[in-house]
C-alpha positions as CSV (number, residue, x, y, z in Angstrom):
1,X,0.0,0.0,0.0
2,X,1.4,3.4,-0.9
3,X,1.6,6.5,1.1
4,X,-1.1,8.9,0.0
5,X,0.5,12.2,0.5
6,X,3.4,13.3,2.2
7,X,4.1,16.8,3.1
8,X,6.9,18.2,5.0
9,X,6.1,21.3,8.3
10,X,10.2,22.6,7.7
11,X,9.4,23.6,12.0
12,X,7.1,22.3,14.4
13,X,4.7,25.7,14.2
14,X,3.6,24.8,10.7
15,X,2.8,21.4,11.7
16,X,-0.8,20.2,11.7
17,X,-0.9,16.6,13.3
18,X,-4.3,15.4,13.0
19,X,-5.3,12.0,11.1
20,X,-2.1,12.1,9.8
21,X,1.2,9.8,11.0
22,X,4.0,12.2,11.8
23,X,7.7,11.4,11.4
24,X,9.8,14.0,13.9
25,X,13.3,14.5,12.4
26,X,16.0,16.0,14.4
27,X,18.7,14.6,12.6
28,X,21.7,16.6,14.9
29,X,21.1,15.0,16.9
30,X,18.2,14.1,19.3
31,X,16.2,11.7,17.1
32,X,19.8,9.8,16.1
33,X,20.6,9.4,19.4
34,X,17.2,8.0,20.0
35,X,17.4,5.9,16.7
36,X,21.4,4.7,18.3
37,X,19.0,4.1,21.7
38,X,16.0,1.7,20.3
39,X,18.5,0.0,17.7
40,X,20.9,-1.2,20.3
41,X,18.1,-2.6,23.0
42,X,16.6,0.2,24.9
43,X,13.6,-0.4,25.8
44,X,11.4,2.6,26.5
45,X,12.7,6.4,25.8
46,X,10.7,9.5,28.0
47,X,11.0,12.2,26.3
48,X,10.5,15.6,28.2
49,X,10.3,19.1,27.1
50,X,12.7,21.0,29.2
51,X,15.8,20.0,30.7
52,X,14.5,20.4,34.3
53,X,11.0,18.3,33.4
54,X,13.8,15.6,32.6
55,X,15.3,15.5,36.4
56,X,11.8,15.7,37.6
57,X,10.2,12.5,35.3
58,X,13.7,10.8,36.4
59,X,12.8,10.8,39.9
60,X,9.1,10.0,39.4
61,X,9.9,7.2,37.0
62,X,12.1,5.7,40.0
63,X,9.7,6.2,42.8
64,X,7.4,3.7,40.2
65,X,10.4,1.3,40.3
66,X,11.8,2.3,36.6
67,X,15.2,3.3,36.8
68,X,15.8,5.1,33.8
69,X,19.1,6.9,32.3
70,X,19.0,10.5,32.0
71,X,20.2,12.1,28.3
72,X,20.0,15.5,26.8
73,X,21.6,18.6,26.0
74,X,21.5,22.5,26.4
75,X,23.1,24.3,23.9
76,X,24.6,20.8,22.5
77,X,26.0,20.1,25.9
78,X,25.1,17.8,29.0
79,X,23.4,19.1,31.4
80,X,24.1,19.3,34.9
81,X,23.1,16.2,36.6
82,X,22.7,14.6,33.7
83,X,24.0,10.9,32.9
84,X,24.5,11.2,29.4
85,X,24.6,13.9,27.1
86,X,22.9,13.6,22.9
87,X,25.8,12.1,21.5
88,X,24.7,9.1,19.6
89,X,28.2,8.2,18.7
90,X,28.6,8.0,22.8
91,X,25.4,5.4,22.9
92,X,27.2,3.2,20.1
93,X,30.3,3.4,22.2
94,X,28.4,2.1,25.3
95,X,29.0,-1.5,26.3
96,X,25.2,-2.0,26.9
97,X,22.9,1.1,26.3
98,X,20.2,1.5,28.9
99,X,16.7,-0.4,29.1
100,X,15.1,2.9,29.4
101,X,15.9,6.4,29.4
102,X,14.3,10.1,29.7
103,X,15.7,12.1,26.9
104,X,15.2,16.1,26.9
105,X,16.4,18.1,24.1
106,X,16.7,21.7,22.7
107,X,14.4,20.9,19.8
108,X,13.9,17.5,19.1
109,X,12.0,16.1,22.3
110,X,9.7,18.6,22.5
111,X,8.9,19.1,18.6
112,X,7.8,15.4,19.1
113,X,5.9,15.9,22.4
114,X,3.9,17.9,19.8
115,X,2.9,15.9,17.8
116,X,1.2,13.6,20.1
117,X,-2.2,14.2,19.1
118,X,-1.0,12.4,16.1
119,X,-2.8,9.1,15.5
120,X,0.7,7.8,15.0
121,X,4.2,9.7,16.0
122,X,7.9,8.5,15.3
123,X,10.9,9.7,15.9
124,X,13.0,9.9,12.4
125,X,16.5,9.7,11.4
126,X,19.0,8.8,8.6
127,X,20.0,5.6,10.6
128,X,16.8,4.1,10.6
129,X,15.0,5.4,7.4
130,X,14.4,2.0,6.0
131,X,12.3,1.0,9.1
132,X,10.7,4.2,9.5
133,X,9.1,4.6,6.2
134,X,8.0,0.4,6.4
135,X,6.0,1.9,9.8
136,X,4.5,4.3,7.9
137,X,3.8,2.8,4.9
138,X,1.8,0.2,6.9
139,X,-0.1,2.8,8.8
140,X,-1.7,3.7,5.5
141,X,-2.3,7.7,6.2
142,X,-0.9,10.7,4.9
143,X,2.5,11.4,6.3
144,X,3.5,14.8,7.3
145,X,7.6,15.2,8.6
146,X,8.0,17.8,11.2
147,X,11.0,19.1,11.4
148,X,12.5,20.0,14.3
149,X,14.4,23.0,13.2
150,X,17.2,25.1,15.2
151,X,15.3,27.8,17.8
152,X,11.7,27.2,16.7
153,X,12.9,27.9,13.0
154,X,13.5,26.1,10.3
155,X,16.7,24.5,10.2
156,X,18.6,23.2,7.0
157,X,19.8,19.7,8.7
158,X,16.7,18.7,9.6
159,X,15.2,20.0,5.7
160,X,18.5,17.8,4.3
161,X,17.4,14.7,6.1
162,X,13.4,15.4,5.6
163,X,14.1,15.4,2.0
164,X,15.7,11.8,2.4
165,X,12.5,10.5,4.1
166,X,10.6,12.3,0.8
167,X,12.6,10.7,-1.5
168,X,12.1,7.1,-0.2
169,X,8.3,8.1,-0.2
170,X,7.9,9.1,-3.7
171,X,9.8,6.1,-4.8
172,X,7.5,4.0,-3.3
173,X,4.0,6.3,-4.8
174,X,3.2,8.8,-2.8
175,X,2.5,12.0,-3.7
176,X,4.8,15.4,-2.2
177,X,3.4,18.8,-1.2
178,X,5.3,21.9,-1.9
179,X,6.9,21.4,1.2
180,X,8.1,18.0,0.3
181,X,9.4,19.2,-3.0
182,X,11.1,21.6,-1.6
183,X,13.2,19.2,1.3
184,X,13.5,16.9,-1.5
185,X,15.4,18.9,-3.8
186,X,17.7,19.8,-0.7
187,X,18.4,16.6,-0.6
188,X,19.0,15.4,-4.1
189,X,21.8,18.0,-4.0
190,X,23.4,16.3,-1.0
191,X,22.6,12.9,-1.6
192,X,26.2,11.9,-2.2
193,X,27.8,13.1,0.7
194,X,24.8,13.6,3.7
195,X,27.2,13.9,6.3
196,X,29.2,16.4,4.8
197,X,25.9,18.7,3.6
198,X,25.0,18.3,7.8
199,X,28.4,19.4,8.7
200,X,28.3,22.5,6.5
201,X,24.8,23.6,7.8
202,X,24.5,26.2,11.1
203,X,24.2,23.5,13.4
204,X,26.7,21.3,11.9
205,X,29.0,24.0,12.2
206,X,28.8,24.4,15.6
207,X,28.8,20.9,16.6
208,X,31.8,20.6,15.1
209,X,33.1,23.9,16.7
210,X,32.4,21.5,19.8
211,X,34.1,18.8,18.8
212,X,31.5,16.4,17.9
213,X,32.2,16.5,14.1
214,X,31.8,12.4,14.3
215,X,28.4,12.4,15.5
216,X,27.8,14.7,12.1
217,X,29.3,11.4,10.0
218,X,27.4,8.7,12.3
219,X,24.2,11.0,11.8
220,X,24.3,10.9,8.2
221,X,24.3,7.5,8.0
222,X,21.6,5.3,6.2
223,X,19.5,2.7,7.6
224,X,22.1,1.2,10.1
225,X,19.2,-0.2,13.0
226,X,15.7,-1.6,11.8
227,X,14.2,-0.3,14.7
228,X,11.6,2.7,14.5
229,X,10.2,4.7,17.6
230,X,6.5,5.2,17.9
231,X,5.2,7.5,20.7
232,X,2.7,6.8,22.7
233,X,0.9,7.7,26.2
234,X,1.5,5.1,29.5
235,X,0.5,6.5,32.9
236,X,0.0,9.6,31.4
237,X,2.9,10.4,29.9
238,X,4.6,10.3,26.6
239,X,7.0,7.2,26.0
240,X,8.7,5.8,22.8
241,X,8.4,2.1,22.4
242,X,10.2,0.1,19.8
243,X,8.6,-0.9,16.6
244,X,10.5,-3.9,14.6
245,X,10.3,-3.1,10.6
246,X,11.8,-4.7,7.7
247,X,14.2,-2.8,4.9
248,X,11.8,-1.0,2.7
249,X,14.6,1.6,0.7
């Protein structure tokens, strides 16, 4: 079954969830570190909105008995307190990545907490395309890809990498919006070297200012887990899950 339509929100304020499944890219680098997460065994990923509703879910997840890891970033850095920081070359590094986790990001975490009303959310990246798009084929709805973009606006990464999810949509039938079209030609023009389109963007830039310019390569990777994330409410509160998928490219 093809995809009916897919359209692209380039930031989370032009995103309009409803009846449609949403794919959340924040390609550097919250939703690859989740992707890294999921495809190596976690279990269960929190995501929280602000870095300080991370500490607080942390110890409310433990007074329930679930000790989870806590990850994120301000300003591309660990937090205070923090076990981890957003680095999903770190997570591959890890001898055995946590069963669960609360992850709270600049842009990624809560661009996805906001698209909850969606009657299917995933978290999207490079490293798991192949999965992600078989998810979302199978859901048979229009797909929109929200962006996660760099302070609220849109951000050219996360346009490079929602182009590649286009791509493999069109392929496959669907039909792109202007939006789509747009990303997409982004993307065609990077297609040969992802990683080195991401690096060249603002927020590649800095992150390799700060030293992280191998996350950039691991980020624009493709289809390295078969894993996708899909969001969904336990106890009240948002949680990412694991969804199995076969290679679809």
């Amino acid at each position: 079954m093809p995809p009916r339509r897919v359209d692209v929100a380039l930031a989370p304020s032009f995103a309009e969830p409803a009846g449609r499944t949403c794919l959340v890219v924040d390609v550097l680098r919250a939703t690859s570190a989740i992707a890294v997460l999921l495809g190596r065994g976690t279990r269960a990923v929190y995501p929280a909105a602000t870095v300080e509703e991370g500490l607080t879910l942390r110890e409310r997840l433990r007074v329930e008995g679930i000790e989870a890891a806590l990850c994120g970033e301000r300003d591309a850095l660990p937090p205070p307190g923090y076990d981890y920081g957003n680095s999903p070359g770190a997570f591959t590094a890890l001898d055995r990545v946590p069963e669960a986790a609360v992850v709270a990001t600049t842009n990624g975490t809560p661009a996805l907490l906001a698209c909850a009303s969606a009657p299917l959310a995933m978290t999207a990246a490079p490293l798991q395309a192949a999965a992600v798009v078989r998810a979302a084929i199978e859901a048979d709805r229009d797909i929109l890809v929200v962006c996660s973009g760099l302070r609220r606006e849109p951000a050219e990464d996360d346009t490079l990498a929602a182009g590649l999810f286009v791509e493999r949509f069109v392929r496959l039938g669907g039909f792109p919006g202007t939006e789509a079209l747009f990303a997409l030609e982004r993307y065609e023009e990077a297609r040969n070297d992802l990683a080195g389109a991401l690096a060249r963007t603002e927020h590649g830039q800095r992150l390799v200012d700060l030293g992280f310019g191998d996350d950039i390569a691991l980020c624009g990777a493709l289809d390295r887990y078969s894993v996708a994330g899909s969001l969904s409410r336990e106890g009240g509160r948002a949680v990412l899950r694991p969804m199995m998928s076969g290679p679809t490219r």
